[in-house]
C-alpha positions as CSV (number, residue, x, y, z in Angstrom):
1,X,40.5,7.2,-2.7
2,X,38.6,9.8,-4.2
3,X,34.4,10.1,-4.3
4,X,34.2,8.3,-7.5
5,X,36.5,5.8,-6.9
6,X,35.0,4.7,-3.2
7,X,31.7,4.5,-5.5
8,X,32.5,2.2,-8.1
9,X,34.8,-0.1,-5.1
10,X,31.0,0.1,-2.8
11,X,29.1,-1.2,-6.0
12,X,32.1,-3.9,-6.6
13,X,32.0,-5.2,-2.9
14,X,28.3,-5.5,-2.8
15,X,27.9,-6.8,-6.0
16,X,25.2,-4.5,-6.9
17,X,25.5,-5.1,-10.8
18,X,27.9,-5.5,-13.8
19,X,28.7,-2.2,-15.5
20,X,27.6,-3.8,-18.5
21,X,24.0,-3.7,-17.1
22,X,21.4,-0.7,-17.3
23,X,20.1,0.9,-14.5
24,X,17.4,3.1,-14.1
25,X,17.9,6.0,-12.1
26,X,15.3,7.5,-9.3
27,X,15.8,11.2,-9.2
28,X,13.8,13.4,-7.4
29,X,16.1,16.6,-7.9
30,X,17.1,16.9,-4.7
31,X,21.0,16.7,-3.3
32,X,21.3,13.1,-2.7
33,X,20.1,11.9,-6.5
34,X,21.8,14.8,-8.4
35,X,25.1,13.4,-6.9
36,X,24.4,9.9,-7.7
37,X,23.5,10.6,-11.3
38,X,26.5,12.6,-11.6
39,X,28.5,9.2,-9.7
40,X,26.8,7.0,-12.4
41,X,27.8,9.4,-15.5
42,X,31.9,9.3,-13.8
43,X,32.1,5.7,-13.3
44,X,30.7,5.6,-17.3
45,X,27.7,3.3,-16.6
46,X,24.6,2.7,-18.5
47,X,21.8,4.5,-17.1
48,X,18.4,6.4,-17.1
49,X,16.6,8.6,-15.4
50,X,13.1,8.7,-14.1
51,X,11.4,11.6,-12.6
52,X,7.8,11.5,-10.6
53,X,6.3,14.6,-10.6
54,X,3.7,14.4,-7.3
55,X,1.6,17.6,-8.0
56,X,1.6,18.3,-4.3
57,X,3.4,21.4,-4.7
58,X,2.6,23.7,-7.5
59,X,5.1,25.7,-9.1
60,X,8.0,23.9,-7.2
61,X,6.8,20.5,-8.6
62,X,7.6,22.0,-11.8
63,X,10.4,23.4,-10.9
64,X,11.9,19.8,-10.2
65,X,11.3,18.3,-13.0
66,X,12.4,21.2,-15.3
67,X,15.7,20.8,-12.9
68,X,15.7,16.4,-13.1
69,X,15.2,16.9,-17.6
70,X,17.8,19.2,-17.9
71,X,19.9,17.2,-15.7
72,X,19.5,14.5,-18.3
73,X,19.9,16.5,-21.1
74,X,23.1,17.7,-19.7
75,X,24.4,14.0,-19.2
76,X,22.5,12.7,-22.5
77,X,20.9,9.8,-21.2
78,X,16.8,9.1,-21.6
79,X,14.6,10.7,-19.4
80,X,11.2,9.3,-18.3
81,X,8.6,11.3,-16.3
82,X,5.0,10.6,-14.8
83,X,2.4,12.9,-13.6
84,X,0.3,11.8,-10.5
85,X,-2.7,13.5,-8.6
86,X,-1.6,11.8,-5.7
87,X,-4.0,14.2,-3.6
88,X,-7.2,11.5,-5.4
89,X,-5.1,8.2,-5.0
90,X,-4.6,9.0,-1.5
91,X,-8.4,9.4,-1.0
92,X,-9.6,6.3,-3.1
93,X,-6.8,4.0,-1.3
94,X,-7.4,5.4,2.7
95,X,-3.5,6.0,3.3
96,X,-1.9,9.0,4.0
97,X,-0.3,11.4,1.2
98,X,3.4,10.0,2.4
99,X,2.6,6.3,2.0
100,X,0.2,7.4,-1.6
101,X,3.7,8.9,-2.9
102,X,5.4,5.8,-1.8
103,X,3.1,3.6,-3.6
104,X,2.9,5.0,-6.5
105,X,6.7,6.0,-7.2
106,X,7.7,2.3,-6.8
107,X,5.0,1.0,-8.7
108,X,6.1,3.3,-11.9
109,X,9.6,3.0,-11.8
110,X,9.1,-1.4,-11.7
111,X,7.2,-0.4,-15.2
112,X,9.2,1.5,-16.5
113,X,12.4,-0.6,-15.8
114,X,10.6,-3.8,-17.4
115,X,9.0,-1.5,-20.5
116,X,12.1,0.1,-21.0
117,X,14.7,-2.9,-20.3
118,X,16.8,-2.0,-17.5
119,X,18.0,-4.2,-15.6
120,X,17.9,-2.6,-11.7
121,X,16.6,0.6,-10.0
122,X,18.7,2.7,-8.0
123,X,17.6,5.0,-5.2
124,X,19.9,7.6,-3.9
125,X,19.1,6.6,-0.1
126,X,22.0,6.8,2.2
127,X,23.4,6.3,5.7
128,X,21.4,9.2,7.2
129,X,17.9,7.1,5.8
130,X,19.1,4.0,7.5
131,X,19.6,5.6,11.0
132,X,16.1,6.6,10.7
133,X,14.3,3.9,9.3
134,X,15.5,1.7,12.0
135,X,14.2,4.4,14.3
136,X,11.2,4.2,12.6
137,X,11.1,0.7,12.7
138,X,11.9,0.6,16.9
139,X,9.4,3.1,17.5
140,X,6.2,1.2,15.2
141,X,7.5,-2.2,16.5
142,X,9.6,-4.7,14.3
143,X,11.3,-8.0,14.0
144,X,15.2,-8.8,13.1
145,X,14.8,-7.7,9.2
146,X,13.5,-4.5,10.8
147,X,16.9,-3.7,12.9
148,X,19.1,-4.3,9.2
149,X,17.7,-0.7,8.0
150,X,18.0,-0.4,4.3
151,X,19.4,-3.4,2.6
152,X,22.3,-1.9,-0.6
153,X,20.1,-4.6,-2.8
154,X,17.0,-5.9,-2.8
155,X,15.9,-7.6,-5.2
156,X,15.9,-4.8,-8.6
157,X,16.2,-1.9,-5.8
158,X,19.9,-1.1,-5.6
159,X,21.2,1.7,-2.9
160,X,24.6,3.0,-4.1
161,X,24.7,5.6,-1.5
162,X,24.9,4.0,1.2
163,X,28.3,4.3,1.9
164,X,27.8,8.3,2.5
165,X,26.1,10.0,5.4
166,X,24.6,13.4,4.4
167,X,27.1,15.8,5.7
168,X,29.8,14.0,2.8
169,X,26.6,14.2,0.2
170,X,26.7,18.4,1.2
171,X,30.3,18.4,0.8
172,X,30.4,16.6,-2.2
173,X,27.8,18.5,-3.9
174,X,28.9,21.9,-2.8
175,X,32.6,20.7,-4.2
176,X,31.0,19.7,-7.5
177,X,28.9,22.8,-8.3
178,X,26.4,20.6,-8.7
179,X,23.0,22.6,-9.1
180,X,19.8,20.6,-6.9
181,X,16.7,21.7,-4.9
182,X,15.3,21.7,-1.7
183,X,11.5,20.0,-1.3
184,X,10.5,22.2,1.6
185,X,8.8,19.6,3.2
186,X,11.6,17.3,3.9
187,X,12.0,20.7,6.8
188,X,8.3,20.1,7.7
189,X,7.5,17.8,11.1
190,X,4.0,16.9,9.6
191,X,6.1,13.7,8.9
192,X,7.0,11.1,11.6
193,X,10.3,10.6,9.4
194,X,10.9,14.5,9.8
195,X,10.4,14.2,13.3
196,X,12.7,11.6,13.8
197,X,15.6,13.3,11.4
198,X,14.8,16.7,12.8
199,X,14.3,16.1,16.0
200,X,15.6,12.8,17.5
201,X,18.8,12.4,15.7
202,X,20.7,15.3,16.4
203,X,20.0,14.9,20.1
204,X,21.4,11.3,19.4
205,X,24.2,12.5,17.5
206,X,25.4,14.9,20.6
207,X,25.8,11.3,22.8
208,X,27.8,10.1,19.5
209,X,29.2,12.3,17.0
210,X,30.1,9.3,14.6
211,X,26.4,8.5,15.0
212,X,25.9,7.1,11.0
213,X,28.8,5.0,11.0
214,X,27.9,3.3,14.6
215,X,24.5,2.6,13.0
216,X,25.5,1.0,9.7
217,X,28.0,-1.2,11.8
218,X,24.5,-2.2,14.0
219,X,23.2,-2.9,10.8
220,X,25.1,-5.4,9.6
221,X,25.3,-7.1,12.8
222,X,21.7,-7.8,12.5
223,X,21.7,-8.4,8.9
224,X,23.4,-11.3,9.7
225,X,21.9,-12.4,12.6
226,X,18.8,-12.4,10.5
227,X,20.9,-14.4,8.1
228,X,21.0,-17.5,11.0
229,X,18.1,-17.0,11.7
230,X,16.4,-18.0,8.5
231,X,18.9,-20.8,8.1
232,X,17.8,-22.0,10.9
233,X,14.0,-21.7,10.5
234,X,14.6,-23.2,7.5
235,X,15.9,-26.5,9.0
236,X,13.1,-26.4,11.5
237,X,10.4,-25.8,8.7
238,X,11.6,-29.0,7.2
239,X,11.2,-30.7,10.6
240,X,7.9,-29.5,11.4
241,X,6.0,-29.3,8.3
242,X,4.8,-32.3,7.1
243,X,3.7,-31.9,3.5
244,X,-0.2,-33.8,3.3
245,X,-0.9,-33.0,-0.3
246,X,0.6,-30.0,-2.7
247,X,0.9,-27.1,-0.5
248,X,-0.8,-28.2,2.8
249,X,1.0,-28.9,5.3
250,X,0.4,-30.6,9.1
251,X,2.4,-29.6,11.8
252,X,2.8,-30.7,15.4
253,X,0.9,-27.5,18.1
254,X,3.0,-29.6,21.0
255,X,6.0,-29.6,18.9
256,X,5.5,-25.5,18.3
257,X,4.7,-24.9,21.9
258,X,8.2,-26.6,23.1
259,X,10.2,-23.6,20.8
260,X,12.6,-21.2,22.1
261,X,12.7,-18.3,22.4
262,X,8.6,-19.3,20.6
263,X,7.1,-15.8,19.2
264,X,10.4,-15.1,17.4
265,X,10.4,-18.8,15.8
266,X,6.6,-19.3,15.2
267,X,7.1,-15.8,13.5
268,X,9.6,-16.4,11.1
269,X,8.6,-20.2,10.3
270,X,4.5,-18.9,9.1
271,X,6.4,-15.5,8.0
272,X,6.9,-17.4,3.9
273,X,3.0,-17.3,4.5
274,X,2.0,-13.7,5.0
275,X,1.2,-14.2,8.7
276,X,1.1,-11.2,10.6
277,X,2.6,-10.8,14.2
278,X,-1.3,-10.2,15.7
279,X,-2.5,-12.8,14.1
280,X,0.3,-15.3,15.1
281,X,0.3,-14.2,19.0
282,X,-3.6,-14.9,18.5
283,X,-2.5,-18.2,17.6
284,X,-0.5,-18.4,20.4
285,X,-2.6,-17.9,22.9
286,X,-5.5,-19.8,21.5
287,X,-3.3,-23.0,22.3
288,X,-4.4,-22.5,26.1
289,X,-8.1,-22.9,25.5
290,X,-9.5,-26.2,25.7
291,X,-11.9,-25.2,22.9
292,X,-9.8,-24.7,20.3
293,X,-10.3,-27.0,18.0
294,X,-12.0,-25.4,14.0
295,X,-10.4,-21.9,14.9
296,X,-9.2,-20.8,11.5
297,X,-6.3,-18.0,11.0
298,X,-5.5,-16.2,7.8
299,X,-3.0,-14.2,6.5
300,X,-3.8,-12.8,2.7
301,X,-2.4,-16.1,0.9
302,X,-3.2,-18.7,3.5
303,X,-5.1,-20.2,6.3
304,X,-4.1,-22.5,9.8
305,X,-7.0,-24.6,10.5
306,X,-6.7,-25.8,14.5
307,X,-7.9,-29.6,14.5
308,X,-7.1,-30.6,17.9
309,X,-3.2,-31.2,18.4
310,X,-2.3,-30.2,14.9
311,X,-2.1,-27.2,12.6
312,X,-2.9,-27.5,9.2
313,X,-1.5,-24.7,6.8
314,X,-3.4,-24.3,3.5
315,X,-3.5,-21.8,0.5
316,X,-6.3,-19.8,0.7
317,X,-9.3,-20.3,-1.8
318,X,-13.0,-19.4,-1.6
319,X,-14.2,-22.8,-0.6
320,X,-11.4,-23.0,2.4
321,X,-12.1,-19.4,3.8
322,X,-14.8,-20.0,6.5
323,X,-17.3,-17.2,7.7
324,X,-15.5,-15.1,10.8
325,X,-17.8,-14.7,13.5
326,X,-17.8,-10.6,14.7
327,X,-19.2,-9.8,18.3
328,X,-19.0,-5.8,19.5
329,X,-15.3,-4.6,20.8
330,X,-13.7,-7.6,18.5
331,X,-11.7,-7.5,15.2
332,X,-11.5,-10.8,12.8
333,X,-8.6,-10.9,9.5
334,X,-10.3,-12.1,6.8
335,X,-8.0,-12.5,3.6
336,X,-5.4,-9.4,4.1
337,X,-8.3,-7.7,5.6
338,X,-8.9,-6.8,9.4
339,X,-12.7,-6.1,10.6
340,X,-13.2,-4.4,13.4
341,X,-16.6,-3.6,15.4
342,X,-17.0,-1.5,18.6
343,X,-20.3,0.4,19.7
344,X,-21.1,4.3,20.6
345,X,-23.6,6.3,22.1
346,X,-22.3,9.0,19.6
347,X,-24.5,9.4,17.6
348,X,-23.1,10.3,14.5
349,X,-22.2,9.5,10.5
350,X,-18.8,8.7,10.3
351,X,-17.0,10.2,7.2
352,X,-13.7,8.6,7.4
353,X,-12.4,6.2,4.8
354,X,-13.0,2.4,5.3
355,X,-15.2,3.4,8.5
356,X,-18.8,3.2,8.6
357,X,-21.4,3.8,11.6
358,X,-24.7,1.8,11.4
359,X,-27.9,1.7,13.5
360,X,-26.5,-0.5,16.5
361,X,-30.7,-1.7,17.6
362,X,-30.9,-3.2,13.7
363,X,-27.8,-5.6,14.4
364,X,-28.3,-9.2,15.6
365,X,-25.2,-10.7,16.8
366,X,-23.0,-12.5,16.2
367,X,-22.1,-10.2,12.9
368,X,-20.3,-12.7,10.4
369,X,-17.9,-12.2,7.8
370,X,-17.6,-14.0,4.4
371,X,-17.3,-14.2,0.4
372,X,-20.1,-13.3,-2.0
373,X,-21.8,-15.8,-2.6
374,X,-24.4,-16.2,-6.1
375,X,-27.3,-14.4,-5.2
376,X,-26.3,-12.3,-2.8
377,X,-28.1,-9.2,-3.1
378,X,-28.2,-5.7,-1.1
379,X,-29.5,-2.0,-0.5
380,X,-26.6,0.3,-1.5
381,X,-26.7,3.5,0.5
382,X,-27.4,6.5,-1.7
383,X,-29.1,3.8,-4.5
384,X,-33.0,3.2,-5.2
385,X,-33.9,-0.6,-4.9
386,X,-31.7,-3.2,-4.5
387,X,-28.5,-4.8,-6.1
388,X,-27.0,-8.0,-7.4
389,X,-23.5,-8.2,-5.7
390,X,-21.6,-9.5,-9.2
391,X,-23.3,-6.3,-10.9
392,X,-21.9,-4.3,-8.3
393,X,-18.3,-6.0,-8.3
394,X,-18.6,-5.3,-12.5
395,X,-19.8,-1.4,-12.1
396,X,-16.4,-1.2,-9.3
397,X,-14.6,-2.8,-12.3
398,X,-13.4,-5.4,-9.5
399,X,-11.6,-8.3,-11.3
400,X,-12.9,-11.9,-10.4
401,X,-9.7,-12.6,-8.4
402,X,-10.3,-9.7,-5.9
403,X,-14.0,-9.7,-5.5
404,X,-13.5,-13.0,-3.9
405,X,-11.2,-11.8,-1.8
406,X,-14.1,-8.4,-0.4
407,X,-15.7,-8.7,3.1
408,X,-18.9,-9.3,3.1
409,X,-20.5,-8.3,6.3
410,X,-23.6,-10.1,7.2
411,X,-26.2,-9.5,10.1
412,X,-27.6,-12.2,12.2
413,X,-30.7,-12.4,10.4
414,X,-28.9,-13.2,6.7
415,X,-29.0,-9.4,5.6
416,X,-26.3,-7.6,4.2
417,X,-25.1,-5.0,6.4
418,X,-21.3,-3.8,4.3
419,X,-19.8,-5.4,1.2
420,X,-16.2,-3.5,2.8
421,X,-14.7,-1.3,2.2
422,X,-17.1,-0.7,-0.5
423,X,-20.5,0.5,0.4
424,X,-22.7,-0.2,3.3
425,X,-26.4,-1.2,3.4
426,X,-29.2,1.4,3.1
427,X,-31.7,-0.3,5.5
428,X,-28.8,-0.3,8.6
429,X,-28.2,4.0,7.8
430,X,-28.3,6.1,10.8
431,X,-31.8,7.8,11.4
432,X,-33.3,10.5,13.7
433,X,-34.5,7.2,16.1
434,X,-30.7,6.3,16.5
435,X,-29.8,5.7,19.9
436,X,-26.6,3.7,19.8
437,X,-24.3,3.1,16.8
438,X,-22.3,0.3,16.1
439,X,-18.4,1.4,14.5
440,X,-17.5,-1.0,11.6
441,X,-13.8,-0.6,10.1
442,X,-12.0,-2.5,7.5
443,X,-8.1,-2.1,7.5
C-alpha cells in the first residue's frame, strides 16, 4: 500500500472525518506539515491552510511564511495567516515563550475554523511527538490520560500523521521533492522537548530500534485502560453522589476513604470538576484530622465544603467562595489560582512576574484571601492616593466575570496588601528600614 493510500485507510479506521468535510490545515512549513498538505491535496480533500507567523525569528519567520503561501498557491486552496509578538504576550501572561506560542496558535486556528466554516483542525504531529510527550508527561508527573500520548482526534483537533515516525516523514519528503524548512530551534536544547528528542530518545532507541512503534502499541494499551477506567468511575459517581439540589451534590468521606486503589479513584471521580491532583491529596489527608470539619477545597469551577462525615460539591460563585486563611511557608487555591507566601532575610524587590516581596514587620497574620468586595479600596504602588477596586478592575478592562474571580490579599488588620497578580499595595513596599521580606506568588 502506498503513502497515500495508508493515509486515506489511517483517516478511514479512526474515523477522523468524512471527505466531504473541510478541514483546516496547521502548517508551520516545516517537513512534517508540508507532507500532510501534500497527503490532503492526493487523497482530494477539502482543505485550508493556516500559517502563524511567531516573530521570534526575524528574517527566517518570514521566510516560512513566504514558503507555507506559496505552498498554497501552488495547491490552490485559501490561505490564512496571523502575526503575533509573542515576545509581549509571553510577558503580560508569566509563561514561557514555548507555552506563549502554544497558546496563541490554538487559540487562532479554533477562530479561524468557526469564522471560516471548517469543520476540524489537523496538526501534522506524528509518532516521534507521541514518544516524547509521554516522556514528557513521566518526567512532570501524570495520570492514565497522560500515558495515551497524543490522541488521532480530539475533539476538532485531528492528527493524520500519526501513523508515520519521522524517519518515513524524511523519506517521504526527500521521495517527493517536496521543498520545507528547518526552524533551527527544534536543534536547540533550551527546550525540555528538545532535550528529550535530542537527547533521551536516541539513547532509548539503541535498547530498541523499533522504538516508535513499541510506544504507539503502549499507547493504546492505556488509552483503553483509561477507557474502563472512566466507565467505571462513572458508575461509582452515580453511587456516591447524591444530587441535594441542581448541581450540588453530597457524598459519603467514609464511603471515599473505603476506595481502592483511592488517589487514582478520588482523582478521576472530582476530575469532571477541575480538581487538581494537590489539591485532592490535600483532601485526602485532611480526612485524618479530627478538626476538619468547614475546610473548603476549590478547583476553578467548584468547591468541597467538609461538614463532618460528608462532602458537599458545589459550583463556585462569589457568595460560596470563603476567605483562605495564608500563614508564612503555606500556599492556599483560590478559584484556579494558587497563593503562595514564604519569608526572607533577602532583602530585596522581586522583579519576576506574578511574584512580589513586601515589608514582612507590616504583615499581621493570618494573611487571608478573598473577592472584592464594594468598597474595597487600596494604595497602588507607583500611584498617588488611593483607588476604588471596581475603577481599577475597569482601567485593567477586567470583565465582571473575572474580576470576581482576582485574589484579593488582605492583611490582618483589613488592609489591602495585593489585588494578584495585579498590583500590590504602596504602604507594604520595601524600604531602606526592611529587615525581613515576606515572598507572595500567585500561580
Amino acid at each position: 500500500m502506498d503513502l497515500s493510500a495508508q493515509f486515506v485507510a489511517f483517516i478511514s479506521e479512526n474515523k477522523l472525518f468524512q471527505s466531504h468535510e473541510p478541514v483546516l490545515l496547521a502548517v508551520s512549513g516545516g517537513k512534517d506539515s508540508v507532507l500532510m498538505a501534500y497527503l490532503f491535496a492526493e487523497a482530494g480533500f477539502n482543505f485550508g491552510i493556516a500559517h502563524c507567523n511567531f516573530n521570534l525569528r526575524g528574517e527566517q519567520s518570514t521566510g516560512d511564511e513566504e514558503l507555507v503561501k506559496a505552498l498554497a498557491d501552488k495547491l490552490q486552496v485559501p490561505f490564512y495567516v496571523a502575526h503575533f509578538d509573542t515576545v509581549i504576550y509571553a510577558k503580560q501572561q508569566g509563561v514561557s515563550i514555548e507555552m506563549a506560542a502554544r497558546e496563541l496558535r490554538y487559540t487562532w486556528f479554533e477562530q479561524m475554523r468557526v469564522a471560516h466554516n471548517y469543520s476540524y483542525i489537523a496538526l501534522a504531529h506524528h509518532q516521534n511527538d507521541t514518544v516524547e510527550t509521554i516522556l514528557l508527561n513521566l518526567v512532570r508527573g501524570t495520570g492514565v490520560a497522560g500515558l495515551h500520548g497524543i490522541l488521532p482526534k480530539r475533539d476538532a483537533l485531528l492528527r493524520p500523521l500519526l501513523f508515520l515516525n519521522r524517519d518515513e516523514i524524511d523519506k517521504a519528503v526527500k521521495a517527493r521533492h517536496l521543498l520545507y524548512r528547518d526552524d533551527e530551534s527544534n536543534f536547540s536544547t533550551e527546550y525540555i522537548r528538545n532535550k528529550i528528542r535530542l537527547k533521551v530518545v536516541p539513547i532509548l532507541r539503541e535498547i530498541n530500534p523499533s522504538l516508535e512503534k513499541t510506544f504507539i502499541a503502549n499507547s493504546k494499551r492505556f488509552e483503553e485502560l483509561g477507557q474502563l477506567l472512566q466507565i467505571y468511575s462513572s458508575t461509582l459517581r452515580k453511587e456516591l453522589f447524591v444530587e441535594k439540589k441542581t448541581n450540588a451534590y453530597q457524598i459519603s468521606i467514609a464511603k471515599l476513604r473505603a476506595l481502592r486503589p483511592l488517589k487514582t479513584l478520588v482523582y478521576e471521580l472530582f476530575k469532571p470538576y477541575h480538581f487538581s491532583s494537590e489539591v485532592l491529596t490535600d483532601l485526602i489527608n485532611m480526612w485524618e484530622k479530627p478538626s476538619r470539619t468547614g475546610k473548603s477545597f476549590y478547583s476553578y469551577t467548584h468547591r468541597l465544603l467538609v461538614n463532618r462525615d460528608e462532602l458537599l460539591l458545589e459550583e463556585i460563585s462569589v457568595d460560596t467562595c470563603s476567605p483562605q486563611a495564608l500563614m508564612p511557608n503555606e500556599s492556599v487555591i483560590f478559584f484556579d489560582w494558587k497563593i503562595g507566601l514564604c519569608m526572607s532575610n533577602e532583602v530585596k524587590i522581586v522583579r519576576e512576574e506574578n511574584k512580589i516581596a513586601v515589608d514582612a514587620a507590616k504583615l499581621i497574620f493570618p494573611l487571608y484571601v478573598r473577592v472584592w468586595q464594594e468598597g474595597d479600596w487600596f494604595k497602588p504602588l507607583g500611584m498617588l492616593g488611593k483607588r476604588k477596586l471596581s475603577d481599577f478592575f475597569i482601567s485593567l478592562k477586567i470583565a465582571l466575570a473575572d474580576k470576581n474571580k482576582v485574589p484579593v490579599l488582605v492583611n490582618g488588620n483589613g488592609d489591602i496588601v495585593w489585588v494578584a497578580p495585579y498590583r500590590m499595595d504602596n504602604r507594604y513596599k520595601i524600604t531602606d528600614k526592611t529587615k525581613k521580606v515576606a515572598i507572595l506568588e500567585c500561580i
